[in-house]
PADRENKOL-553801 format. One line per field, with one value per residue (C-alpha): residue number from 1; residue in one letter; chain; z, x, y. Coordinates in steps of 0.25 Angstrom, whole numbers, plus 2048, in hexadecimal, padded with zeros to 3 digits. Each point is the difference from the previous one (the first is absolute). Layout:
<pts>
seq: (NUM / ...);
type: (A / ...);
mol: (A / ...);
zz: (Z / ...);
xx: (X / ...);
yy: (Y / ...);
</pts>
This chain:
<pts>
seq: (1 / 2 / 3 / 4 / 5 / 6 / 7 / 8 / 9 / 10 / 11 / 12 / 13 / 14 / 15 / 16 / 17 / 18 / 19 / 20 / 21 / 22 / 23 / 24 / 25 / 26 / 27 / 28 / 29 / 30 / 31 / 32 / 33 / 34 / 35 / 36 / 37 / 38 / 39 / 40 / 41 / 42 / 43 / 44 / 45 / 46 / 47 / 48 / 49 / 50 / 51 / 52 / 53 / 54 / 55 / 56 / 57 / 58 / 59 / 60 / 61 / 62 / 63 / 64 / 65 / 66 / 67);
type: (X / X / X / X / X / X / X / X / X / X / X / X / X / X / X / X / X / X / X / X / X / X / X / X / X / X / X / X / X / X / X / X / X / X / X / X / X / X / X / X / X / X / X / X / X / X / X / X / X / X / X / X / X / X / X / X / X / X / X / X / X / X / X / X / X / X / X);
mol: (A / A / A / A / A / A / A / A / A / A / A / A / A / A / A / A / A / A / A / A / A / A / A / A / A / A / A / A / A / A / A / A / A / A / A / A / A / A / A / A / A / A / A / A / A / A / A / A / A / A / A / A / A / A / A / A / A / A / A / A / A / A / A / A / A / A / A);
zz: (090 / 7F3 / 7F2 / 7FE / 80E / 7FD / 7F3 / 805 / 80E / 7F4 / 7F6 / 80C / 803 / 7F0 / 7F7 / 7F5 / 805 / 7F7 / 806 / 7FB / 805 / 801 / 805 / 7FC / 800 / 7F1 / 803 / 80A / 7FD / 803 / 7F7 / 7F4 / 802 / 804 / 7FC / 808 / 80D / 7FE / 7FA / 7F5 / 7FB / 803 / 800 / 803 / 80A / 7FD / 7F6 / 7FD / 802 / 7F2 / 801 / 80B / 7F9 / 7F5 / 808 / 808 / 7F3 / 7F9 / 80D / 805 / 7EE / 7FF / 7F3 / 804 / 80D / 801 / 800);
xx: (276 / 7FB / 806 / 7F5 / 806 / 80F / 800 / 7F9 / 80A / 80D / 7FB / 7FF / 80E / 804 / 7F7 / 809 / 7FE / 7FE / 7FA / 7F9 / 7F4 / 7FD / 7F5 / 7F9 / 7F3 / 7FE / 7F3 / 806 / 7FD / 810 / 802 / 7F6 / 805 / 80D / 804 / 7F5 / 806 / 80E / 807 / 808 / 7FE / 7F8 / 801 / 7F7 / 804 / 806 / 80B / 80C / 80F / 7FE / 7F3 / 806 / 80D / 7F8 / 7F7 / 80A / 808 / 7F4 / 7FD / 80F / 801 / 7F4 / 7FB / 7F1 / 7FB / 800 / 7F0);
yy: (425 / 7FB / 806 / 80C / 806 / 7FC / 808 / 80A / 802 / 7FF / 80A / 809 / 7FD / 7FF / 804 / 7FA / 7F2 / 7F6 / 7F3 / 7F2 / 7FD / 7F0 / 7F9 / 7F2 / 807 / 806 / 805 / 80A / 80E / 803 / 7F5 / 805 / 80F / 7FF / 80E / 807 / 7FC / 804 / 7F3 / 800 / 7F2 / 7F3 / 7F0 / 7F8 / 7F3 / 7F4 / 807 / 7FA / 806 / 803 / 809 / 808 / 803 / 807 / 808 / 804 / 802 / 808 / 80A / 805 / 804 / 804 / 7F6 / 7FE / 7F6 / 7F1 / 7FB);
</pts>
């Protein structure tokens, strides 16, 4: 199951959820649009501990999305 399917399978569980969307491929529809496919956030691959800390940090209080 990829990402478009797994958020789609959780906001029918939680339409709450807030999940991060990451992928090496920037050029990815997902990736460019993230919002449009349920995600709450994004970071593109490699990131360091560092990057992930802050988008996680910016999507659980609501302060904007890591790009």
């Amino acid at each position: 199951m990829g990402g478009k399917e797994a958020i789609k399978k959780m906001l029918e569980i939680d339409p709450t959820v807030k999940a991060i969307v990451s992928s090496g491929y920037s050029n990815d529809p997902v990736m460019t649009d993230f919002k449009k496919y349920g995600f709450s956030g994004v970071i593109t691959k490699p990131y360091k501990i560092e990057e992930l800390q802050k988008a996680l940090y910016r999507v659980i209080t609501g302060e904007g999305v890591m790009e």
